[in-house]
N, C-alpha and C positions, 0 to 999 in steps of 0.2 A: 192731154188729159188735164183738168182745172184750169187751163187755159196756159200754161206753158209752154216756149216756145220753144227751138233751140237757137243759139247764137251762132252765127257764124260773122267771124271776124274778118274785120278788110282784108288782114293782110295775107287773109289763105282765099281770098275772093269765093264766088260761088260756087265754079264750077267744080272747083279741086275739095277731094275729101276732106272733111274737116276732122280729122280723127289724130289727137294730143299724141305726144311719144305713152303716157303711162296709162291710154287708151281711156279716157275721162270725155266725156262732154259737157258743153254747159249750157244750163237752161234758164231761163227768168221769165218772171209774169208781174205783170204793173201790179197786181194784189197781192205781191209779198215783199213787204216793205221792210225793211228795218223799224224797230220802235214804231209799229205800224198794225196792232193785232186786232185794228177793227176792219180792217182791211179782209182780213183771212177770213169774217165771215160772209162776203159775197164771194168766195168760190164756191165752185160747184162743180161738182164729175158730169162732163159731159156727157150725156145718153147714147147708146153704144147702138151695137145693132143685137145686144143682147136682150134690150129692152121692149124689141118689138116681137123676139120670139117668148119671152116671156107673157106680152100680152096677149100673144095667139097661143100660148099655153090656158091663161085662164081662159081668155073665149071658150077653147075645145073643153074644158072643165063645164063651164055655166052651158054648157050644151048636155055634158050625160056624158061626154066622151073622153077619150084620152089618148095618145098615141104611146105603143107598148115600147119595148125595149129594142124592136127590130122594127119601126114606123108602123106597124099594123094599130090599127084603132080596136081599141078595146072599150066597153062600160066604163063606168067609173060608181063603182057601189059606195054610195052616199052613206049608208049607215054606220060602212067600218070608218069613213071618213068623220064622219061626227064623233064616233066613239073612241076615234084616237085624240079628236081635239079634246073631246072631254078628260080624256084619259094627262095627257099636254096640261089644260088647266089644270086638276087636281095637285099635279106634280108643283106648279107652279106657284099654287097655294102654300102646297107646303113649305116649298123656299123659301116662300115670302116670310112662313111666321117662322123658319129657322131664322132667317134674316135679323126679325123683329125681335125674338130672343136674345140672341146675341146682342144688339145694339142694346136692350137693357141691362146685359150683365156686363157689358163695357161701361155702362155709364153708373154703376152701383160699383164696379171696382175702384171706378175713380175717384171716388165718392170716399172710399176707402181709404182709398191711396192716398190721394193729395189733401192738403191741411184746406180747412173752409176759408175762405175768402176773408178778408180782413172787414169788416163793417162800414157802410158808408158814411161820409160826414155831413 
């Protein structure tokens, strides 16, 4: 996963376990470098085989259908589906202006708190 390998070192050659006495293995990938953090943004989690039943999840969605809890195919009622997203947004709104709240009585206590800035010259 992110392209990490594991090492295995000469002197336990390939075919013999590579497993430490304090049971550790070791791993490295050419994108993680020391003093190197531009590096770490081209990894990437390799796509699983979770990724393809996900997408045959939504297919069976955009079709009407869904598979229930024991594989039987069941509807998929769209209206409780929308009404929970809507339900999802509102919530979401809300945090958002508790968020925005806050971030102004953070910045009016500071305001408070710390002495103004000295004047420029």
């Amino acid at each position: 996963m992110y392209g990490f390998h594991k090492v295995i070192h000469a002197n336990h050659g390939g075919l013999v376990a590579d497993d430490a006495e304090d049971g550790s293995w070791e791993f490295r990938s050419d994108l993680f470098k020391r003093n190197r953090p531009d590096l770490l943004l081209k990894m990437k989690r390799k796509a699983g085989s979770g990724s393809a039943a996900a997408a045959a999840s939504t297919a069976s969605y955009a079709s009407g259908v869904a598979a229930g809890a024991g594989g039987e195919v069941v509807p998929v009622d769209h209206i409780k589906v929308l009404q929970e997203l809507q339900a999802i947004r509102e919530h979401q709104f809300i945090i958002q202006s508790s968020l925005q709240d806050l971030q102004l009585e953070n910045q009016v206590m500071f305001v408070c708190v710390l002495p103004p800035p000295p004047p420029a010259n």
